[in-house]
N, C-alpha and C positions, 0 to 999 in steps of 0.2 A: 407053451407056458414060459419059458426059460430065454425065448425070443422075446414075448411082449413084455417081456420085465427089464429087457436090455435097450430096448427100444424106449421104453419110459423113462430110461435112467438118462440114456442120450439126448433126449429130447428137454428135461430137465435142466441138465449141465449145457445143451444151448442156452437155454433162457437163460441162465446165472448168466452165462458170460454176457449174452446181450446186458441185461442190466447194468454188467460190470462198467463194459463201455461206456453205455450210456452215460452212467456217472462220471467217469472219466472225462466223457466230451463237456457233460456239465462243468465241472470242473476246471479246463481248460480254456472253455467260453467265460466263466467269472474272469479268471487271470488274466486273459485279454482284455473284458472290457475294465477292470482294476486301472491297468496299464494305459488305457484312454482315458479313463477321469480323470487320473495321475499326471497326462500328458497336457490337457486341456485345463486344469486348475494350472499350470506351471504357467499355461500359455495366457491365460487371465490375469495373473499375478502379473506377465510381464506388462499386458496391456494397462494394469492401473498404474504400476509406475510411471511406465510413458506418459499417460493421461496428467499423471503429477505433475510431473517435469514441465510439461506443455505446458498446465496451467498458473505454473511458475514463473514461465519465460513472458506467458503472456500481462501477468499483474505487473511483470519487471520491466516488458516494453511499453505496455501501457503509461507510467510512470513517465521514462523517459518522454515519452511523446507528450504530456501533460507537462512537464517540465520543461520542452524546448517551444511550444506553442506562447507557452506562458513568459518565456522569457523573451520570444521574439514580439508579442503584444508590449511588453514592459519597455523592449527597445525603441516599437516603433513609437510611443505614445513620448518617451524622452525625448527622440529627434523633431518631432512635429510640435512641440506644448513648449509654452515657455516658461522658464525654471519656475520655481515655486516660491515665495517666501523662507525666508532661514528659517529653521526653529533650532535652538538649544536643545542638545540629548545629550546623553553621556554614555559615550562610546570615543572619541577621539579629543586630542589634547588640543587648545587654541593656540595660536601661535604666541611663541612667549614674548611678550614686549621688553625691549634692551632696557636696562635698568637707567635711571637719572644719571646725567653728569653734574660728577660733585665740586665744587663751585671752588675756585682755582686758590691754592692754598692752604687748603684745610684736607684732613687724611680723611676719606669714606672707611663709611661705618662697614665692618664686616659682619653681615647676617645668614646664620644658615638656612636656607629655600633649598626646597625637593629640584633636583635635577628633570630637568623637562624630561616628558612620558614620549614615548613613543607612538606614531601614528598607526599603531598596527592595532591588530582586533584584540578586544577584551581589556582597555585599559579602562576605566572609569570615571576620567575628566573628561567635564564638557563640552562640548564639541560643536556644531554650526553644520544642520545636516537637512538637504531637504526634503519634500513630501517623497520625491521618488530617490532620493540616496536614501533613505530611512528604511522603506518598502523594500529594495533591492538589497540593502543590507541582511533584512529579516529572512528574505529569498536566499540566499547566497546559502545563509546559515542553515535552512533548509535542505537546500539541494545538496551541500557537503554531510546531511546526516547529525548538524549537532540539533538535536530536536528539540532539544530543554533550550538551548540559546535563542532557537528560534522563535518560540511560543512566548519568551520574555520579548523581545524585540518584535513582536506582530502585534503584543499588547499594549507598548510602547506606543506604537503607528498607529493603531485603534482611539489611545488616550488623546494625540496628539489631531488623530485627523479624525474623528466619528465620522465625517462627508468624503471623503476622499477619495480620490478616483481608484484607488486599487482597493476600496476597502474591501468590498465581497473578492478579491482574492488573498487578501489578506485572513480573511475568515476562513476561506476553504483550505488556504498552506498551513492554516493552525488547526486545525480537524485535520489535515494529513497528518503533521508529524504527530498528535496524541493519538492516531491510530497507531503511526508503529513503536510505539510504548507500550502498546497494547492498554492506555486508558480510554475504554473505549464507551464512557458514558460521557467523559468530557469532549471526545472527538463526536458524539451524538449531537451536543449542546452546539458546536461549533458551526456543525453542518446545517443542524435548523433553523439557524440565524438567516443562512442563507436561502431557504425553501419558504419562511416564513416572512421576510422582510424585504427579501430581494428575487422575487418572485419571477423578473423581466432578466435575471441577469446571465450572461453566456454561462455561469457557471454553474447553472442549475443544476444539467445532468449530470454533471463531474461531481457535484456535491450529492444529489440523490444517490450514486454509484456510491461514495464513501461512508455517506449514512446507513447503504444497504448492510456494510460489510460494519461497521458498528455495533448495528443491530444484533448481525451474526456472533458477532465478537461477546453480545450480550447470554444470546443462548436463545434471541428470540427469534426463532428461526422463519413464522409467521410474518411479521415483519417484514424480515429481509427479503422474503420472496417478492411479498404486496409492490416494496420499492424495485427490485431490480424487475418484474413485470411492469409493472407502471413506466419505467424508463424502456423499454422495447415498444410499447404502447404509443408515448409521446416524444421519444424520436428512434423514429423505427431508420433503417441503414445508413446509422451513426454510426464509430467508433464505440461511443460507449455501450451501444445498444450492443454489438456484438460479444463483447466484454460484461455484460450482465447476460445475457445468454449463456456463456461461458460459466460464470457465477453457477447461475440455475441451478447447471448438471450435476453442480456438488454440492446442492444443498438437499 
């Protein structure tokens, strides 16, 4: 009797401690894998930043590249085209003509005149500038980042030249810099001009790209996709086509 009750007892005080362990190894197996999801969100985290960066570097070479294209087009069409007609703008001063010689005898009158303006940027006297010094001008102002100077001087070019050979780039550098304004319904307006009126022109898909991200910029996010799809569509292993690809992933 005194056996089979010591024997149940032992048998019992097994089983506890099995349990015990078991629980324990429970236990020990949470903490581990804690320590994996732990390690694997850090490792995610790191992979979207990258992903950022990248797709930072990429809007920033794109850019560049859009800007040196556009400038070596701008170059070659100056060297090959001949000059343009003058037209008055106001941005640079005319050369000041020497005053009258006064007529031998008599003392010249002393009157106060504004000291001649300088030839540099942002003076306000009129000036003798033409179709592609005008254009190039508004480019300049662009590519150095003053976006508001530019937008006035591409409307300038617009009033002056409605037909003019740079005009659908002149549309699309003006939808550039009211993108990075971020006004991004009037950089919408700029870029449909070109989708809608200049249908044939190289600038389509640089402008569909810009519009797409306008769009984005709106919160239409529908939109944006339709465009930067549509440009992978009709021109697939482009430049820009890869660069809405890009887009895509982050919308």
């Amino acid at each position: 009797m005194l056996v089979s009750l010591a024997l149940s007892f032992s048998t019992a005080a097994l089983a506890q401690g099995r349990d015990s362990q078991s629980a324990n190894d429970a236990l020990l197996l949470l903490l581990e894998q804690n320590k994996q999801l732990q390690a694997e969100i850090q490792a995610l985290r790191g992979q979207v930043d990258e992903q950022g960066f990248e797709i930072k570097k990429l809007q920033r070479d794109s850019l560049n590249r859009y800007t040196d294209v556009d400038q070596r087009l701008s170059d070659l069409e100056s060297n090959t085209s001949a000059p343009a007609p003058s037209t008055p703008i106001s941005r640079i001063a005319p050369p000041t003509q020497a005053p009258a010689q006064a007529p031998t005898g008599t003392t010249p009158t002393v009157t106060d005149s504004p000291a001649p303006s300088s030839r540099g940027r942002g003076t306000l006297e009129p000036a003798v500038l033409s179709e592609q010094q005008l254009y190039q001008m508004a480019y300049d102002s662009v590519i150095n980042s003053e976006f508001e100077r530019s937008i006035a001087e591409f409307d300038q070019y617009l009033s002056l030249y409605p037909e003019g050979r740079f005009v659908t780039n002149a549309h699309y550098w003006k939808g550039q810099a009211y993108l990075y304004l971020d006004r991004f319904e009037e950089a919408r307006s700029a870029y449909e001009i070109i989708l809608n009126q200049y249908p044939d022109s190289n600038k389509l898909p640089d402008a569909m790209y810009g519009l797409g991200l306008a769009y984005q910029g709106m919160g239409n996010i529908q939109r944006a996709r339709q465009l930067l799809t549509d440009i992978k569509r009709r021109f697939p292993n482009t430049g820009v086509a890869n660069l809405a690809d890009t887009r895509l992933l982050s919308l």
